[in-house]
N, C-alpha and C positions, 0 to 999 in steps of 0.2 A: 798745544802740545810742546815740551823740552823738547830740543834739539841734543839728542845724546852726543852727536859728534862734541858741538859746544861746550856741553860739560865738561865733557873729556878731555877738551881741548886738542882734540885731532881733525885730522883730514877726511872727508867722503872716502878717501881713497887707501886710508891708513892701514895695515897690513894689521892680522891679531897678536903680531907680538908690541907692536908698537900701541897698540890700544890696552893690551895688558899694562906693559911698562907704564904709559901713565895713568891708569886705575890706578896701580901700584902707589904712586907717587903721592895721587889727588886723596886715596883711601887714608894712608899716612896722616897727612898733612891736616882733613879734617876730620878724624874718628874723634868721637865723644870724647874716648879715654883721655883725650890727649888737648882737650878742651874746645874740639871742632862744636860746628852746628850741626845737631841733628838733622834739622831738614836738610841742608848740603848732602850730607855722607848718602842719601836717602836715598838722591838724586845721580849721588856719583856711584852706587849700588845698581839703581834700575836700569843704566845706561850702559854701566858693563854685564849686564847678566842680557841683555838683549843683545851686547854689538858683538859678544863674545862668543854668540851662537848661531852659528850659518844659517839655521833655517829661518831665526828671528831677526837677525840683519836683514834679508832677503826680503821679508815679509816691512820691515820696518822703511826699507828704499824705497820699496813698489806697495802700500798699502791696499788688500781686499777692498773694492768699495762695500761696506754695509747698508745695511734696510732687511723690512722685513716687505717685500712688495707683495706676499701671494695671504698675508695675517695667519698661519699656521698657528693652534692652538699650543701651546705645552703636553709636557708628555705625563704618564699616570703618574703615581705614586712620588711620594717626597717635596712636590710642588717646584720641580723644573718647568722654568716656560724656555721657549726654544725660539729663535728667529733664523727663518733661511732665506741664504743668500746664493740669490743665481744670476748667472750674466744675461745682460739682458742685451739683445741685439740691438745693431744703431737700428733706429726707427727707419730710415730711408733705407737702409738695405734691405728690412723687411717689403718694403713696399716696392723696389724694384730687385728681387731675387731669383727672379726665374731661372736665371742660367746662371747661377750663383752657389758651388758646393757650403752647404750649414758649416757655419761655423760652430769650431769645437767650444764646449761649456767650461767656462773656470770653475775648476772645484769648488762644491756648497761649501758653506761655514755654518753652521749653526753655534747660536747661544747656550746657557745654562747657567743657575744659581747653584752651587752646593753650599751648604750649609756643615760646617764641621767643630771641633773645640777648640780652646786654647792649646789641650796638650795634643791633639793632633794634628797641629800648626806647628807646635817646638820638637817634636821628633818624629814628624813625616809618616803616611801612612799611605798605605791605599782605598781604595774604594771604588765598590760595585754600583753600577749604574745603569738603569733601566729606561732608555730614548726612544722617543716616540715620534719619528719623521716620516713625512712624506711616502718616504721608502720601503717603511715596515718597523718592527720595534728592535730595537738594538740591544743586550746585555753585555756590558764593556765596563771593563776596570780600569781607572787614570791612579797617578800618583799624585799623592798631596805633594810639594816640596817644602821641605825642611826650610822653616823659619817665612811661611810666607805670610804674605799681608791682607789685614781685611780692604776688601775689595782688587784684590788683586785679580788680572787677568791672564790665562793662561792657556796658550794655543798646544792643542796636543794633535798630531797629527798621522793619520791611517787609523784612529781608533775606529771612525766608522768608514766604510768602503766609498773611495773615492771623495773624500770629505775632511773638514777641518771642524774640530771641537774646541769653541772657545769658553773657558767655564770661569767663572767667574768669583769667588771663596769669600764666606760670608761666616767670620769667626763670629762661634756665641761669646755670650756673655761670661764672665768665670765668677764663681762664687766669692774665691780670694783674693785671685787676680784682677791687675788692670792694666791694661798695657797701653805703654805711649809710646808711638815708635817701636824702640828694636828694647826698650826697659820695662821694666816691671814693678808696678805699685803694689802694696798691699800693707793694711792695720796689724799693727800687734799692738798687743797690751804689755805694759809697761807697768811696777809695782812704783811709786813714786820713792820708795826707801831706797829701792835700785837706782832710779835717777840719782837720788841725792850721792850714795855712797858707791855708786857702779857695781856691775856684776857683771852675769851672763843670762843669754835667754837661747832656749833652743829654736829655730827654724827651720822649717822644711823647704827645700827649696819647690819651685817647678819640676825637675829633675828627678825629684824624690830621696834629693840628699839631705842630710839630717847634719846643720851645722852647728858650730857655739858662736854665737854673736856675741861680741865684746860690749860692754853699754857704759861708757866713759863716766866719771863722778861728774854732776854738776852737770847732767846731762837736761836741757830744758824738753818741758812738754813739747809736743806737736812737732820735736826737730825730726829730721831723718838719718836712717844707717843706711849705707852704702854696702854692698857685698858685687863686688867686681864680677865681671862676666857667669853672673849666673843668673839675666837677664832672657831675652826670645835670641835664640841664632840668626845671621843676619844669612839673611836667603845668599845663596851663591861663595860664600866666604867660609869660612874658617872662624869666623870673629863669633862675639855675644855681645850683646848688649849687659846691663846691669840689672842687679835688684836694689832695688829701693825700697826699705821700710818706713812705715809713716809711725811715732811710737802715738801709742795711747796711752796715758799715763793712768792707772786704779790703785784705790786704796787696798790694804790687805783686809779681812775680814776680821782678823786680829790684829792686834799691834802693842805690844809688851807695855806697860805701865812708866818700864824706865824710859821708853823711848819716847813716852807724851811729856813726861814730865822734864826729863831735859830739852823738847821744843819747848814747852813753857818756859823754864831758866832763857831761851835763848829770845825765847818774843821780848823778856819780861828787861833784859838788859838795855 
């Protein structure tokens, strides 16, 4: 596991302004935009959206021990499986406890998969959720947050009584989307007369903005267009990632007569 202090480059003991300050600095220094590694920014992302948050500093100093020691089934509907976590007393105190008050239980933690979309991954949602523990079944609502990541983990805490929900987000697939990191891939078609002489193409973004993309003369197959921060938002920030088009280049289904016969003149010189 990263050591977030390290990336950060602070102190165990570093105060949250001083952990912002250099987010700040290290964010700068490698965002994409600015010709950073993705995987870094990635790293100097996950480490301040935990050290930046009392409960998840806390929890990240002193780690829950996990397991599932008692094999509890998963809960109905949706296909949550669930794993609980209980303190388990030192063995020898069990066996010599007689004059011994029980010691109090560390709060359970249980698992969970949710499953949600791409665009409910870039503009944050809620969702109802139906848990089936130990204890009885649960109907509880968590919040997606805005720009997060496939397989990301995320501890939400008092949703169930006396308990810690750790769930887990499992973005589908997108039809037009792809996403790498905090960018966004996807094909458009391209008329090859537009490559050669340039034009415009309309796109939609993720968003549901409707832009005019510029398409350079002399533009070759398979290259890509760039549309700046209208990419996935980067969890915790302010920032976006990019869109990336990939062009596909197709013929028109017509094509004027003058226009073959002056590529002819031009093959033929």
């Amino acid at each position: 596991m990263s050591d977030h202090y390290q990336t950060l480059g602070v102190a165990k003991t570093a105060t949250p302004d001083e952990i912002k300050k250099s987010y700040r600095k290290l964010a700068s220094q490698h965002h994409p935009d600015k010709g950073g590694d993705t995987a870094t920014f990635q790293k100097i992302e996950e480490a301040y959206r935990i050290l930046s948050d009392p409960q998840q500093r806390q929890q990240y100093d002193r780690p829950m021990p996990q397991g599932n020691p008692f094999g509890f089934p998963g809960g109905g509907g949706g296909g949550f499986n669930f794993n609980f976590n209980n303190d388990i007393n030192d063995l020898f105190g069990q066996m010599f406890q007689q004059h011994n008050a029980r010691r109090p239980n560390t709060p359970h933690a249980f698992r969970t998969q949710v499953n949600i979309t791409l665009e409910q991954a870039y503009h944050g949602d809620s969702q109802n959720l139906q848990l089936q523990t130990p204890h009885g079944n649960h109907a509880i609502t968590i919040e997606i947050p805005k720009g997060v990541n496939h397989g990301s983990q995320i501890r939400y805490e008092n949703v169930i009584p006396q308990a810690t929900l750790i769930v887990e987000f499992v973005i589908q697939s997108h039809l037009k989307y792809e996403r790498r990191g905090n960018d966004l891939y996807c094909t458009q078609p391209v008329s090859v007369l537009d490559l050669i002489v340039g034009g415009e193409i309309e796109f939609t973004t993720i968003s549901g903005k409707k832009l005019m993309v510029t398409v350079p003369p002399k533009t070759q197959p398979h290259m890509h267009l760039k549309i700046a921060r209208e990419g996935m938002p980067i969890h915790s920030t302010s920032m976006y990632g990019d869109q990336i088009i990939l062009i596909k280049p197709f013929l028109p289904d017509i094509i004027d007569k003058e226009i073959t016969d002056s590529i002819m003149r031009f093959k033929s010189k």
